[in-house]
Structures are given as structure tokens and as C-alpha cells.
C-alpha positions in Angstrom: -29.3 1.5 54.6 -26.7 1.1 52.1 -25.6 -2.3 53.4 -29.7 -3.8 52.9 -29.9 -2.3 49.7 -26.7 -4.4 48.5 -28.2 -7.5 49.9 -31.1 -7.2 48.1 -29.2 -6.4 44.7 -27.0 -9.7 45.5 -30.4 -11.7 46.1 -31.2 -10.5 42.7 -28.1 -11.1 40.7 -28.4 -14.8 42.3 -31.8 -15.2 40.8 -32.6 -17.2 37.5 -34.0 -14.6 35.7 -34.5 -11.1 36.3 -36.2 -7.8 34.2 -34.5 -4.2 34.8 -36.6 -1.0 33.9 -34.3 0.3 31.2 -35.5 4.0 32.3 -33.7 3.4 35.7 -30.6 1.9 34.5 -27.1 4.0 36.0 -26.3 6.0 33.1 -22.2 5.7 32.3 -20.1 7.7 30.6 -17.1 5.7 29.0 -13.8 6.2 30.2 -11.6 8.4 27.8 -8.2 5.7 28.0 -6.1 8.6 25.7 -6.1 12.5 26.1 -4.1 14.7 24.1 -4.0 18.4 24.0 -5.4 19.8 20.6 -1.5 20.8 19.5 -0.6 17.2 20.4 -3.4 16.3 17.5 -1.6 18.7 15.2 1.5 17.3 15.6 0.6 14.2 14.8 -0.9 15.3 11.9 1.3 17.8 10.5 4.5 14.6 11.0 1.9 12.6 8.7 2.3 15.7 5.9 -1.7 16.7 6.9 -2.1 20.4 6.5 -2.8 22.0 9.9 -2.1 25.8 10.6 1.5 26.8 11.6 1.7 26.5 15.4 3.9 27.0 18.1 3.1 26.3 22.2 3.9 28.0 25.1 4.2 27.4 28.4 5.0 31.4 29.5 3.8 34.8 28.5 7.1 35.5 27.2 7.3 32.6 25.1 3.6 33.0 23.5 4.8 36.7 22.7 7.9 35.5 21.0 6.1 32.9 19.3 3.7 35.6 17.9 6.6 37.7 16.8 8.7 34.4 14.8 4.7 33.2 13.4 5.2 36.7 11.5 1.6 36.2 10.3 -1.3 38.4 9.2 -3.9 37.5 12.4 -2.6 35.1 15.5 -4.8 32.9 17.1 -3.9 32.3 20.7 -5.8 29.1 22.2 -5.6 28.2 25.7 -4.8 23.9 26.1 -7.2 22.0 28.4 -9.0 18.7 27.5 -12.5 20.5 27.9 -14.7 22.0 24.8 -16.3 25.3 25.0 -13.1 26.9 25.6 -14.6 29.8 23.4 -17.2 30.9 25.7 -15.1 29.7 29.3 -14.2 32.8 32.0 -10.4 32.6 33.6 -10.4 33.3 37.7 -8.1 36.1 36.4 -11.1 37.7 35.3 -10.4 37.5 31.6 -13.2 35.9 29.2 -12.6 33.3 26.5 -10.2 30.9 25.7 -9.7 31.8 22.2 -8.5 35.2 21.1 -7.8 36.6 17.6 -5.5 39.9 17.3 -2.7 41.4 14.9 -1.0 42.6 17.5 2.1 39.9 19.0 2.1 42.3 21.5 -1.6 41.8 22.8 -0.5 37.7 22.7 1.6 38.3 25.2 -0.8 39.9 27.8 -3.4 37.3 27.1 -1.2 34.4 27.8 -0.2 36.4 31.0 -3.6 36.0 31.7 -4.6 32.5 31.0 -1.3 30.7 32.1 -1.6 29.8 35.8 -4.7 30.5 36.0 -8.3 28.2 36.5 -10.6 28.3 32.9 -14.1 27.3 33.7 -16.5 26.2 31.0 -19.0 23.9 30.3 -17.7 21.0 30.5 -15.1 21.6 33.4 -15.4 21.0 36.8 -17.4 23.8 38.8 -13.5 25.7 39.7 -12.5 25.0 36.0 -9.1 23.6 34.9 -5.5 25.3 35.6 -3.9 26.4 31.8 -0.5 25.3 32.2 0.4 25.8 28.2 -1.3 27.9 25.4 -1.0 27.1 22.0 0.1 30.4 19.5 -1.1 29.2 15.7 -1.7 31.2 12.6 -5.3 32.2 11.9 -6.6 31.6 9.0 -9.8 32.7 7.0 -12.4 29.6 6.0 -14.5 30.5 3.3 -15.8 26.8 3.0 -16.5 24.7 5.7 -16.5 20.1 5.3 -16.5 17.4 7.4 -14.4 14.4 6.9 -14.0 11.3 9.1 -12.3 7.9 9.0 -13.9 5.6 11.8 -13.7 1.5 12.1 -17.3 0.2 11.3 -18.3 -3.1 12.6 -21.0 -3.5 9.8 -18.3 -2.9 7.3 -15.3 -5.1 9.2 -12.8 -2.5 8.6 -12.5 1.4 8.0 -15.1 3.7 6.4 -14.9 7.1 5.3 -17.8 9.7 6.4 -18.2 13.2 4.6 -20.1 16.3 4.2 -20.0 19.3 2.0 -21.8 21.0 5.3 -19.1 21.2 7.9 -18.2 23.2 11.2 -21.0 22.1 12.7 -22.9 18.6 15.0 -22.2 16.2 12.2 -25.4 14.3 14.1 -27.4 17.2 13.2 -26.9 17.2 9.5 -27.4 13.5 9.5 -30.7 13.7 10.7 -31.9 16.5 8.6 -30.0 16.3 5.7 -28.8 12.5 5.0 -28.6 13.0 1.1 -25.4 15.3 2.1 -23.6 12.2 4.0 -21.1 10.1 2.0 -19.8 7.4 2.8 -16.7 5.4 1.3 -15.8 1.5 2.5 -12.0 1.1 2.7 -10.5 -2.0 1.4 -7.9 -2.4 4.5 -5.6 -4.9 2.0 -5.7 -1.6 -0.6 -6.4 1.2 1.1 -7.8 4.4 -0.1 -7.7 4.4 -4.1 -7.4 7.3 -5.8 -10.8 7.1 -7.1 -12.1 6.9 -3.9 -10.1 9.9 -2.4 -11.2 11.8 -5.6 -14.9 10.8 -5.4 -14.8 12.0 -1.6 -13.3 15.2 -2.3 -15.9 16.2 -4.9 -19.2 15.1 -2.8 -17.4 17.7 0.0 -17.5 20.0 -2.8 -14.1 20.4 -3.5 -13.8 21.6 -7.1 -10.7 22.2 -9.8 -7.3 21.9 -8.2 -8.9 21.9 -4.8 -10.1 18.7 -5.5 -7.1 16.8 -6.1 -5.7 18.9 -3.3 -8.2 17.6 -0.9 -7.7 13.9 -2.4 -4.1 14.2 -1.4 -5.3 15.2 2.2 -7.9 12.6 2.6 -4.9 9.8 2.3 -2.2 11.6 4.1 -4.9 11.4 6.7 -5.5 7.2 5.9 -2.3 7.1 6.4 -2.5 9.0 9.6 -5.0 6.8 10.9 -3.1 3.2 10.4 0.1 5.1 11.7 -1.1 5.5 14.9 -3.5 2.4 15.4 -6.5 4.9 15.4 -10.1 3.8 15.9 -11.5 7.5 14.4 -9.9 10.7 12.6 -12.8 13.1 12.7 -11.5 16.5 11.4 -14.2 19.5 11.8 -13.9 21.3 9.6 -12.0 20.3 6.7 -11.6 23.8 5.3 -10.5 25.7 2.0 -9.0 29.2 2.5 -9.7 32.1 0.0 -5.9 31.5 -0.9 -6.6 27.9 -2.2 -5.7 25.9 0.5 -6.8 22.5 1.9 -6.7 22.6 5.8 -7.9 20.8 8.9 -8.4 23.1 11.1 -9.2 21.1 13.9 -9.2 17.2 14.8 -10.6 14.6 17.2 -8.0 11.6 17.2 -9.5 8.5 18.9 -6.6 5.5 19.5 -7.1 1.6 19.8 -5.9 0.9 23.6 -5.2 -2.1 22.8 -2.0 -0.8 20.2 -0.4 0.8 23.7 2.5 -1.6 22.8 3.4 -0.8 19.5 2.6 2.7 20.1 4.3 3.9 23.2 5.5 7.9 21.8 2.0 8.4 21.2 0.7 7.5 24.4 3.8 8.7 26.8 2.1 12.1 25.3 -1.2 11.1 27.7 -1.9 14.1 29.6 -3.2 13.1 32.9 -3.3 16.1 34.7 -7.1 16.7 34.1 -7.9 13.2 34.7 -9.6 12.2 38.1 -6.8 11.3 40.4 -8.6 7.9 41.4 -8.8 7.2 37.7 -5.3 7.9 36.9 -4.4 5.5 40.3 -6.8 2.7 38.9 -5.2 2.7 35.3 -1.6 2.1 36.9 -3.0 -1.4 38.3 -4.7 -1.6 34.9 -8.5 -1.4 36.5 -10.6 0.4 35.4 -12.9 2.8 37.3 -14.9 5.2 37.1 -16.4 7.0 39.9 -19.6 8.0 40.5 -22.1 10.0 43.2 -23.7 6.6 45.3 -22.9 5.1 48.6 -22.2 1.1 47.4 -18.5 0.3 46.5 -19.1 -2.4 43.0 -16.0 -4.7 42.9 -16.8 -6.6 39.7 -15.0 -8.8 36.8 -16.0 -7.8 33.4 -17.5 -4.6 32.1 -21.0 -6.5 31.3 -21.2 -7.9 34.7 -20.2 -4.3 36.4 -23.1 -2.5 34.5 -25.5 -5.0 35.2 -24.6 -5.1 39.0 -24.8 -1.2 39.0 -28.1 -1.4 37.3 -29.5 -4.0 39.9 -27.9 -1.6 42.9 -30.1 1.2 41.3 -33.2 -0.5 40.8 -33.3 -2.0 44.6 -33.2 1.9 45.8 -29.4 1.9 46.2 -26.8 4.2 44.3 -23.7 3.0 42.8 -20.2 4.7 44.0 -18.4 3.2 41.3 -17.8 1.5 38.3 -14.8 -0.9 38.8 -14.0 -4.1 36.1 -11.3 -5.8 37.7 -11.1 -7.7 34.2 -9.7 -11.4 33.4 -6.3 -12.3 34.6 -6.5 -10.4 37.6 -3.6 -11.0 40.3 -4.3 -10.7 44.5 -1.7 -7.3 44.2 -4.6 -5.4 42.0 -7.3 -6.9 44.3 -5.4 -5.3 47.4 -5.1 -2.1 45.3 -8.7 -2.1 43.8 -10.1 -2.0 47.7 -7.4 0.5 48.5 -9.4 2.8 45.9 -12.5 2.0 47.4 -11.9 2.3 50.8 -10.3 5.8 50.1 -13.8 7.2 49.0 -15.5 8.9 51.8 -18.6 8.6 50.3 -18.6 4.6 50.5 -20.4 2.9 53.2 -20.9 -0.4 51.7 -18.9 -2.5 49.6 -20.5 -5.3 46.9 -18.0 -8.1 45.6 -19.6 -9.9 42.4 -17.3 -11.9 41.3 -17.9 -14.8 38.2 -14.8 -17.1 38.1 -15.3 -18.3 34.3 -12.4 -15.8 33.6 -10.8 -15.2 37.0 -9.9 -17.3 39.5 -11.5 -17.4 42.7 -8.6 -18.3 45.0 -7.2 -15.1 43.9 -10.1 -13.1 44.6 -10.5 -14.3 48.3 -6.6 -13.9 48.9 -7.0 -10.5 48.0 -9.8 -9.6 49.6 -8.9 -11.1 53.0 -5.6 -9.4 53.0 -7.1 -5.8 52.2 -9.7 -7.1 54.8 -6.7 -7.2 57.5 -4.0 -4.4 56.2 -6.9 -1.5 55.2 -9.1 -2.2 58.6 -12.3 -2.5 56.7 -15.0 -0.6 58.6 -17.9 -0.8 56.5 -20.3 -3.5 55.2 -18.7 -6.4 53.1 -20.7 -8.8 50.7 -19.0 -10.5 48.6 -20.3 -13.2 45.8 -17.9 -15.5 44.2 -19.2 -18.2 41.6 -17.2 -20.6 40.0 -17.7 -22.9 37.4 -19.3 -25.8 38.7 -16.5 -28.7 39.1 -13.9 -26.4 39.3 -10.9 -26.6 41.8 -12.4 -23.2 43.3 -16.2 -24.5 43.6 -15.7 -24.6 47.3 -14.5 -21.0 47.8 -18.1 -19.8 46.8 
């Protein structure tokens, strides 16, 4: 039963020492805290000066169709907006297939978007009944006739920002890595200086940049530096970093990854989250500022600190019980987000247990049992309750555990 398999996971998280079977540790996938739409990307980046294709979005078939018509461009790319990859190969409900479509014609725009907008695209990395399109995004298509990758990411081994590159682009940067390392460069950013021009320059000819490209591609790689501390990111990846058989520089499409932490310094950035993919429970949790994530087991965890909630997942697992959630009720926690954290987990129907492991070195205990005992009366808790609160020994709150 769900409610002996936590008991014997809390026996073991009481004992002194303890060996997990890293081949049956619960698997998590981190919690994406910012999502923006791919034209969301480009707008940031073309307001930093970064060359992106010229773009409009639409949230109608007859605004995609005038959008084509004012783009006045040679080939239209019409790209329907949902926080999933693969939109290439996805299927609509409507019946039409793909996500992206390339015509002449503004004409033919308009019956595609009348054909994606409102409707459900599947692919894989949707849910099983796909994802509603409520906007599609009407940009310029371009030709490539040279594919790079270029990246700014913080490294920890380097205590700041790095820059990663590779003449071999448009492809799993992973993949070129591991069969190609001579084509990786890597560039260390001073964060007091920045990028220097020789550094910007030396990038842009290991890419393979050459002539007036290459300054050209310099100019880009600082615009997008520049990007990057703008908007407190943690990683600019842009694949591919294209040249056009015109002699243009352009990114033709971006991963922006932002520091959570910068929420309050950077408030237009993250007002543009788009929630409306996110898991509803999720999105609930993130408003007390918990964070969860939800997964297929049985056992409610109810856990401070993200260490302390994998382990206690991983001890669930390896006494033959599955995990529900993943819930880090973090330091600082008051009784309002404890009430709120059990609302969340009483709401699952798949729950029929409920582990509390709770260590009061960063949270007090007082709070903890206030919260829990008031949930415990207002939520009529009909399942199995264990709950574990340790606080530091000679602590006011020693005698609540």
C-alpha cells in the first residue's frame, strides 16, 4: 500500500546512512520558470539591433493574410506559435499537416492560418491531444547557404560568460561535439570588459565567416552580448547563425534562457510568460512561489529544499513506492503557502498518501505544523498523513518534532 511504502521511505531518510541504486533514482525533468513564443525571442532580439527575419503575428486568418500582403516579400514563411519543437512534422485536428509552410502566394497564408488557428497541433513533444494555436507568426523566408552555431552561456568553470561556436550549424550542437571537437570554439568573457573586438572578430572567423561577412558577424556576436546582459539571461543559443546568398548575417532562430532570480529588475520580459501550455497545477504552485512538478505515482512529497525533495523521491522509489510529485516548499516559507501547497496535493486524484519531510535548518517548524494542522481541518484530509519535522537540536522548535 501506498501508505507502508512511505513509512518505510521515512524509516530510511531517518537512518544514519543510506546507499540509493543510482539506476532506480526518479528521473526529473527541470521546471522551465520562463516560456516565450519564438516571435517573443525575436522581438527581443531584433529591440537589441540582432538581425532576425522581418516578422509580423497573427492572431486571425485575416490578419496572417494581410500580414503576407504588407511583408511584400519573395517567399513567406508562415509558422504556427506553441512552446513545443517538432512543429515541422506535427498534424492539426483540422486535418492539415505541418506547422511550418513556405509559399509565394499571401493568398495561400491566409488558408493555412484558417487552418491552424483554433485548432489542436500534435507533435512530438505535445501532449497526446496536442496544443490549441491561438497565434501564428507570418516572417520573411530567407535562403541559408551557410549554416553556424553561436551561443553565450554562464559557465561555472569560467565564473562568468563564455562564448561557444561552430562553423557546422543547424544541427544537435551535442552531436558535433562529440564527433568533431576540433570545430568547437570557445571564447571566455571578461564580464568587467565584455566582448573585445578581437574576440568578436576571432569568433566570427572560426564560424567561417570571411571578408565583410566577418566583421558583419563580429557586429552581431556583441549586439547579441549585449542582448544577453540586457535581459539578465543565463544562455543565448542561436541555431543557426546564418549567411544569405545576399550577404547577410542572420539568426534565424534562438533559444533565450533567463536568470529567475532577475524577475525583479526584469518584469516586461517576464509579464510576456506564456502560461497557457503550462500544467495548470504548475502555473497554481508558481503563484504561491512553490515549486512542483507533477508526476505519475501515488505518494504526495511535501518537502523543503530541492536536494532534500529528490532524495525523498529517490528513497519513495527505491522502497517500491512511486512519487506523485515533486514539491520544494523552499526557505522562508509562511503557514498561507503550506495551506496552499496541500490544497495542490489533495486536488490530485491520483494521491493516496501524503509524505511531509521537513528539515527546520532553513524553515521553521512552528510554521510547518500550523499549516499542516489547518489544511488537516479546512481540506478534510482523507488519506494517509506522515509527516517528519527535524529541527536543529536546541532550537525553540526541537519539541514540535
Amino acid at each position: 500500500m501506498a501508505s507502508q511504502a512511505v513509512a518505510r521511505g521515512l524509516r530510511a531518510a531517518t537512518s544514519k546512512h543510506l546507499l540509493l541504486d543510482k539506476c532506480k533514482c526518479t528521473q526529473l525533468n527541470p521546471r522551465r520558470w520562463l516560456n516565450l513564443q519564438e516571435y517573443q525571442s525575436k522581438k527581443l532580439m531584433q529591440e537589441s539591433g540582432v538581425a532576425v527575419q522581418r516578422f509580423y503575428v497573427a492572431d486571425t486568418a485575416s490578419e496572417a493574410l494581410e500580414a503576407a500582403k504588407r511583408l511584400n516579400a519573395k517567399e513567406i514563411v508562415l509558422k504556427a506559435q506553441i512552446l513545443a519543437g517538432g512543429r515541422g512534422k506535427g498534424v492539426f485536428d483540422s486535418g492539415l499537416k505541418g506547422g511550418v509552410h513556405l509559399t509565394k502566394d499571401p493568398a495561400v497564408v491566409g488558408e493555412l492560418a484558417n487552418k491552424m488557428l483554433g485548432f489542436n497541433l500534435t507533435t512530438k513533444q505535445t501532449p497526446k491531444d496536442g496544443v490549441k494555436v491561438k497565434t501564428v507568426m507570418v516572417a520573411e523566408a530567407l535562403d541559408i547557404s551557410r549554416e553556424t552555431y553561436f551561443a553565450i552561456l554562464m559557465d561555472r568553470a569560467c565564473n562568468g560568460p563564455v562564448m561557444v561556436g561552430s562553423p557546422q550549424g543547424g544541427m544537435d550542437i551535442e552531436e558535433v561535439a562529440a564527433k568533431s571537437p576540433e570545430l568547437i570554439f570557445k571564447e571566455v568573457i571578461d564580464i568587467f570588459e565584455g566582448v573585445r573586438d578581437d574576440q568578436a572578430l576571432r569568433m566570427a572567423a572560426n564560424l567561417g565567416f570571411k571578408g565583410p561577412l566577418e566583421r558583419q558577424a563580429a557586429d552581431q556576436i556583441k549586439r547579441l552580448y549585449d542582448l544577453f546582459l540586457k535581459v539578465d539571461a543565463t544562455q543565448v543559443e542561436v541555431n543557426p547563425l546564418g549567411e544569405t546568398p545576399e550577404g547577410q548575417v542572420v539568426c534565424f532562430d534562438a533559444k533565450i534562457n533567463f536568470d529567475d532570480n532577475a524577475e525583479f529588475r526584469q518584469k516586461a520580459v517576464f509579464a510576456m510568460d506564456d502560461m497557457t501550455e503550462s500544467d495548470p497545477t504548475e502555473t497554481e504552485a508558481a503563484k504561491w512561489d512553490l515549486k512542483y512538478i507533477g508526476m505519475d505515482g501515488n505518494i504526495a512529497c511535501f518537502v523543503n529544499g530541492a536536494g532534500l525533495a529528490m532524495a525523498t523521491c529517490d528513497i519513495i522509489d527505491l522502497h517500491g513506492g512511486k512519487p506523485a510529485n515533486f514539491l520544494d516548499l523552499g526557505g522562508g516559507v509562511k503557514e498561507r503557502q503550506v495551506y496552499e501547497a496541500f490544497k495542490l496535493l489533495t486536488a490530485d486524484p491520483k494521491v493516496e498518501a501524503i509524505l511531509v519531510n521537513i528539515f527546520g535548518g532553513i524553515v521553521n517548524c512552528a510554521i510547518i505544523a500550523n499549516g499542516i494542522t489547518k489544511a488537516c481541518r479546512e481540506l478534510e484530509l482523507k488519506v494517509p498523513l506522515v509527516v517528519r519535522l527535524e529541527a536543529l537540536i536546541g532550537s525553540p522548535f526541537t519539541s514540535l518534532c
